[in-house]
C-alpha positions as a printed Julia matrix, in Angstrom:
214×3 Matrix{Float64}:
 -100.2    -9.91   -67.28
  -97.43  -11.27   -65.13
  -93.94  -12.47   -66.72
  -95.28  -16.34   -66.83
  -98.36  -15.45   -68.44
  -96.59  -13.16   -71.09
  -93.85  -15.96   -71.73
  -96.44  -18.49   -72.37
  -98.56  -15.76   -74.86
  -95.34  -15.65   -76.96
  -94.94  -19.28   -76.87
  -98.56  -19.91   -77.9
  -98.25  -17.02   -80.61
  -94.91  -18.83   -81.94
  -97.07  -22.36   -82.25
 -100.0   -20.57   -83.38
  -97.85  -19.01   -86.16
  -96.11  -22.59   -87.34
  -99.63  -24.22   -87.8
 -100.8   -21.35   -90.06
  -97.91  -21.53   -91.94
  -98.44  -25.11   -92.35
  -94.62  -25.8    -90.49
  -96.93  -28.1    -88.32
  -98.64  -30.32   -89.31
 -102.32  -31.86   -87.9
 -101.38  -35.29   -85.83
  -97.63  -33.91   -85.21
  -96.48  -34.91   -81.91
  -94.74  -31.58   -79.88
  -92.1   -32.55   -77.58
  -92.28  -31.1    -74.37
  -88.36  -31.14   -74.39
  -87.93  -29.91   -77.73
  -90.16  -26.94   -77.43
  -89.01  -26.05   -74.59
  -85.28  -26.14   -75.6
  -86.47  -23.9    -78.65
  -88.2   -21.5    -76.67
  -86.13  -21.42   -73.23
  -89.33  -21.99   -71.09
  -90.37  -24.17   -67.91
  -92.26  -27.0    -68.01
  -95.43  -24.83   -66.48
  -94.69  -22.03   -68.56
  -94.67  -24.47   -71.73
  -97.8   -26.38   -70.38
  -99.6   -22.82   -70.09
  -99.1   -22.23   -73.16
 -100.28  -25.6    -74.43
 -103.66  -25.22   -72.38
 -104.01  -21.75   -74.53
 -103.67  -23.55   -77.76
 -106.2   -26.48   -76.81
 -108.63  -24.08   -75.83
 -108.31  -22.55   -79.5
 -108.51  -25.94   -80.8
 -105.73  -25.78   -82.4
 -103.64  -28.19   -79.84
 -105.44  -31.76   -77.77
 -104.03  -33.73   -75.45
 -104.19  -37.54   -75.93
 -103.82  -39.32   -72.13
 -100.51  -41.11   -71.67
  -99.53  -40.13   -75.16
  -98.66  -36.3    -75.3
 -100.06  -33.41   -77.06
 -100.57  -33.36   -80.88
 -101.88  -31.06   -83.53
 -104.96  -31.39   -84.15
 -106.87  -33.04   -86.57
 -110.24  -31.78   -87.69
 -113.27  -34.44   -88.87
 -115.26  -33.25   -91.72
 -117.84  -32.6    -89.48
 -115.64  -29.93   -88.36
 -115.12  -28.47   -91.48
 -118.46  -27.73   -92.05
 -118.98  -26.32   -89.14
 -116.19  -23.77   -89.86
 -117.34  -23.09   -92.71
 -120.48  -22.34   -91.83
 -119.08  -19.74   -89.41
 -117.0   -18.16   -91.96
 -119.96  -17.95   -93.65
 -121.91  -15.96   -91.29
 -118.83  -13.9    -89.97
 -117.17  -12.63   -92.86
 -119.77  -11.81   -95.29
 -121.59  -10.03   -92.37
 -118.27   -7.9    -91.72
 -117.65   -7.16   -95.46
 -121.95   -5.82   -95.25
 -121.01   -4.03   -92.45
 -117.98   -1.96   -93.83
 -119.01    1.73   -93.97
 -115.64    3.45   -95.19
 -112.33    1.56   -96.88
 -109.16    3.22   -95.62
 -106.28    2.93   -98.27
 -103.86    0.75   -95.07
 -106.41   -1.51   -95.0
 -106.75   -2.29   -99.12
 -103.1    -2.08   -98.92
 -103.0    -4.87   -96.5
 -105.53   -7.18   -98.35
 -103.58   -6.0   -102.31
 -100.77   -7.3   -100.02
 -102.1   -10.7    -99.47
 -102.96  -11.24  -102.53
  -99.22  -10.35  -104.22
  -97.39  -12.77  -101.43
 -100.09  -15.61  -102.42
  -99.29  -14.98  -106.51
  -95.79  -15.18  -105.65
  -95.46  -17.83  -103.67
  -98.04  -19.81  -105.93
  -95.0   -19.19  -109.07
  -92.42  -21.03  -106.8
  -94.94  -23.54  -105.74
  -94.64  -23.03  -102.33
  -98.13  -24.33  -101.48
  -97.86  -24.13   -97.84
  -97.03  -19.84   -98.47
  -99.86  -19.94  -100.85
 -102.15  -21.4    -98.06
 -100.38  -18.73   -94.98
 -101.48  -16.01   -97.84
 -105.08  -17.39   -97.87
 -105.72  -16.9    -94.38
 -103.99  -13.18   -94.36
 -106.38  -12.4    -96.86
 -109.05  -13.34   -94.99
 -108.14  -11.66   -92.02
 -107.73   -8.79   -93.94
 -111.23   -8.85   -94.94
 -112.83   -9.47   -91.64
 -110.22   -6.2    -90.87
 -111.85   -3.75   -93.03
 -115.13   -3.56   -90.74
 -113.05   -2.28   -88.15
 -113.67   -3.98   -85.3
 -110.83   -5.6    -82.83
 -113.16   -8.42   -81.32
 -114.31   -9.37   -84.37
 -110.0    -9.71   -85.57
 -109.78  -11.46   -82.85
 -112.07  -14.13   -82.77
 -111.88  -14.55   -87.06
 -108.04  -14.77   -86.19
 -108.71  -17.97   -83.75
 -111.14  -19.31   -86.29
 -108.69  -19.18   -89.42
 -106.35  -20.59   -87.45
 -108.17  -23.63   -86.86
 -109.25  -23.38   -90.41
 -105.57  -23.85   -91.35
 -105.63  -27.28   -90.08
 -108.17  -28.8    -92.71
 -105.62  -27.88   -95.39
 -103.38  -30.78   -94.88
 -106.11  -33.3    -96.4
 -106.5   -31.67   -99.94
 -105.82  -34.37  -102.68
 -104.27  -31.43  -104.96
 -103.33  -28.49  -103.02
 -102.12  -26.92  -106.15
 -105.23  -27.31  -107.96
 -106.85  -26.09  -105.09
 -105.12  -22.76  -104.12
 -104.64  -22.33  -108.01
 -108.22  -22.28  -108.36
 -108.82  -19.13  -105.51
 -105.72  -17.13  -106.29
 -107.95  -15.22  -108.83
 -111.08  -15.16  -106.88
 -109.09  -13.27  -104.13
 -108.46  -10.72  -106.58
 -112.08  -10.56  -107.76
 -113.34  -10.19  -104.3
 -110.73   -6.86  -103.84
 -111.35   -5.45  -106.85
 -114.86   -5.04  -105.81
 -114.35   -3.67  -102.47
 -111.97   -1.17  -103.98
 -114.45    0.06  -106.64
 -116.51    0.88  -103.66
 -119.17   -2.35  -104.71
 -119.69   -3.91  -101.06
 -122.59   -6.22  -101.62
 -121.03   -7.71  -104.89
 -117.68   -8.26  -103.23
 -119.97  -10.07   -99.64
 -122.21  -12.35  -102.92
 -119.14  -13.37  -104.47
 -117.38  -14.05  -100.82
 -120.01  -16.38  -100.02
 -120.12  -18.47  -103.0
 -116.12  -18.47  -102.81
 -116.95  -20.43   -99.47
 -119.59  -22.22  -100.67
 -117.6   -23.55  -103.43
 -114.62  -23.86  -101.32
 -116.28  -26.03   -99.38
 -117.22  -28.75  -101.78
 -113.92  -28.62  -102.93
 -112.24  -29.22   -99.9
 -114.73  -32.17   -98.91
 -115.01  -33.87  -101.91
 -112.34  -35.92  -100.59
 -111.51  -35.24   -97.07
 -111.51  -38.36   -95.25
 -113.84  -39.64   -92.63
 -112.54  -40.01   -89.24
């Protein structure tokens, strides 16, 4: 990886990282200038790095306007979900031995989200959500699989900024977090992948009930 392309990784990571934490917002405007005063990049570097993010979906460039966060449709909700669906309850089935790092990591989650959820820091309670999940999809051991699950929570993220409640929300899957690892530690795989998927299938109608149409 040359210097340019390494500058503009660590640019795209540092983006990446603000729209999972919920810092920015879907239909926020990035200023070229700004960003790059932040970062101390060129304008190619910075555009690189931009051309990353819109390629994970997480960025899209309006003509003669600028680039923006993007804003999903509930169309694209669904679709996500429906991925999540298939991905993550397939790599909880396929988990064939729990090392104690990796139910550390996902106990982990779960105590940041609990915290942050008694300060009502929403947008942390959200961040938490999508560590946990990543922490699932990390216990069948596979890189790839991190990898793309990684790009697809990510864009996940972005359907967050719609809920009517987000307290009500977040409130209402702190617990069901906690269900999910207790399960997995006890060594019950199947009943920890049956109550994943109706987490997301309930998660789902939740979140939709009133997303708006665009």
């Amino acid at each position: 990886m040359t210097d340019s392309a390494g500058t503009a990784s660590r640019v795209a990571d540092a983006l990446r990282a603000q729209i999972v934490s919920g810092e920015l917002k879907p239909g926020t405007r990035l200023s070229e200038e700004q960003v790059r005063k932040v970062h101390g990049v060129s304008r190619s570097t910075l555009r690189e790095a931009y051309q990353r993010l819109i390629r994970e979906r997480l960025l899209v460039h309006e003509l003669s306007r600028g680039v923006f966060v993007r804003q999903l449709s509930r169309e694209d909700v669904a679709d996500l979900y429906q991925v999540r669906r298939i991905v993550e309850c397939a790599a909880i089935r396929s988990i064939r031995s729990l090392t104690p790092s990796g139910l550390r990591r996902l106990s982990a989650t779960i105590s940041d989200g609990r915290a942050a959820a008694e300060e009502s820091r929403w947008d942390a309670v959200a961040a938490a959500s999508i560590r946990f999940h990543e922490a699932l999809v990390a216990l069948a051991g596979s890189d790839r699989l991190d990898t793309m699950m990684s790009g697809v929570l990510a864009e996940f993220r972005l359907a967050y900024a719609h809920m009517s409640d987000t307290r009500v929300y977040h409130a209402a899957y702190l617990g069901r977090n906690r269900e999910i690892a207790e399960a997995l530690r006890s060594g019950n795989i199947e009943e920890a992948a049956t109550l994943l998927e109706t987490y997301l299938t309930d998660s789902e109608a939740a979140l939709l009930e009133d997303y708006p149409d665009r």
